[in-house]
C-alpha positions, 0 to 999 in steps of 0.5 A: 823661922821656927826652932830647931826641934829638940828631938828628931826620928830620921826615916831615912838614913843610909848605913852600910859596911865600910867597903860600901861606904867606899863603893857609894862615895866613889860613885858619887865622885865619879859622877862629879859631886862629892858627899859632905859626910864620909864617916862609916856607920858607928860614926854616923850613929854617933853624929846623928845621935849627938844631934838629938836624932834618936831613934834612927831608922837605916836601910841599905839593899841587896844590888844583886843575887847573893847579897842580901842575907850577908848584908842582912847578917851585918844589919843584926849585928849593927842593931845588937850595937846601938839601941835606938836604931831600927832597919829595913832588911835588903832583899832581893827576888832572885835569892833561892830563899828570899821569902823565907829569909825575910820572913826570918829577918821581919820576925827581929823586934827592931826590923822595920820591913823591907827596902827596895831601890828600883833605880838600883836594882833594875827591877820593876816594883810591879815585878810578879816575883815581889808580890809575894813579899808585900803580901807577907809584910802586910800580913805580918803588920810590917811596912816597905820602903819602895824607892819609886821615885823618879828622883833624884835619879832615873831610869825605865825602872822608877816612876809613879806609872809603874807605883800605881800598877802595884797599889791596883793590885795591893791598895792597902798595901804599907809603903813609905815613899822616900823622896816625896815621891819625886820629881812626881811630887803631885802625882804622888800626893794625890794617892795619899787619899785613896791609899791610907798605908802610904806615907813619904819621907822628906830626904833630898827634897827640900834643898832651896834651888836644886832641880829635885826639891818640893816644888808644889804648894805648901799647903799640900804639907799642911793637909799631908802632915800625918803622913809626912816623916823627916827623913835625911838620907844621911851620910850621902848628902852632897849639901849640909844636913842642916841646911835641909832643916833649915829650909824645912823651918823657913817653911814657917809652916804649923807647930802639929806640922813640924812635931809630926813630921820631925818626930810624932808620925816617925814614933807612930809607925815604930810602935805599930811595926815594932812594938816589943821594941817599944 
């Protein structure tokens, strides 16, 4: 197994108020799993970081109308707190003034782009209502973060069918695909080489043994490694953080591999997004 690395970016961690934490953790129990990690987010920044986890990208999103700008207000605030973090704002279409408030919230130095969770939020990514929004975070030289995938859970909202109705439409368009694009992993994969703006993350998906962990060869990763970011989906993990690094490492997959994907790619895409907080 290859070495612990020393320095990590996270892509992809969850940060939300405590009364979300709370609403997040009572799902989980519901559907008869438990999360691992129940610290609130100043606890989570603290966790991370003393495990050589810095810079730390979070996001959360908007479930409905009227929740975006107050969560957005907490993201502000949480950045002025703690230096390393960085963040996709919550949006939601049906907010009266959703574009420009994003437009707003893009313009913080340490705002990475925008969030959507289509399995969440019950919209479709090809909804004519966003395309406002992508066309603004690809000229403002900000990114997306499209849950698209079809796992870990799904619905009639998720899928890589419904992904590719978008990049018909915006091929160039800056999307980190969290997930690795599954349970699709192939299906997603294979974009990569006709859409240069989409990069994946690694949450949930290198779990030894689950029905949503990677499942195709490892040399997909090796071809990939420049588009491939670490990204945990800490706090909400029903498996210890660890073990998902672990299985990562027993990979024994290249040097260049690991030094991108656990922290090289991750630095790259926050200068580009984020410079003056660089």
């Amino acid at each position: 197994m290859k070495p612990h690395p020393s320095r990590i970016v996270d892509f992809h961690v969850h940060l939300f108020p405590d009364k979300g934490f709370d609403a997040v953790w009572n799902f989980f129990a519901s559907s008869g799993t438990d999360v691992v990690y129940k610290y609130y987010s100043g606890e989570c920044v603290k966790y991370l970081n003393g495990r050589g986890v810095s810079p730390i990208v979070f996001s959360n999103y908007a479930h409905k109308k009227g929740i975006a700008e107050p969560m957005n207000e907490w993201n502000i605030a949480l950045l002025e707190q703690f230096s390393d973090l960085y963040c996709f704002a919550a949006y939601h279409p049906d907010d009266g003034n959703a574009l420009q408030y994003a437009e707003r919230m893009i313009a913080h130095p340490r705002v990475v782009g925008v969030k959507m969770h289509f399995h969440v939020q019950r919209l479709y990514p090809h909804d004519q209502r966003l395309f406002p929004l992508y066309e603004m975070i690809r000229e403002k030289g900000k990114r997306l973060l499209l849950h698209v995938g079809n796992g870990p859970r799904t619905n009639q909202f998720v899928g890589m069918g419904h992904f590719r109705r978008v990049l018909e439409r915006f091929p160039d368009l800056p999307v980190t695909v969290p997930h690795m694009g599954g349970l699709e992993f192939a299906e997603c994969m294979d974009l990569l080489d006709d859409h240069p703006g989409i990069y994946l993350d690694t949450a949930y998906s290198f779990w030894p043994g689950l029905p949503f962990t990677f499942n195709l060869e490892t040399e997909y990763l090796e071809r990939y490694r420049d588009r491939i970011l670490y990204g945990s989906d800490f706090p909400n993990m029903i498996l210890p953080r660890e073990r998902e690094i672990d299985y990562l490492l027993g990979l024994d997959l290249s040097d260049d591999f690991y030094d991108n994907m656990f922290y090289a790619n991750g630095m790259r895409l926050l200068a580009e997004t984020c410079p003056a907080a660089r």
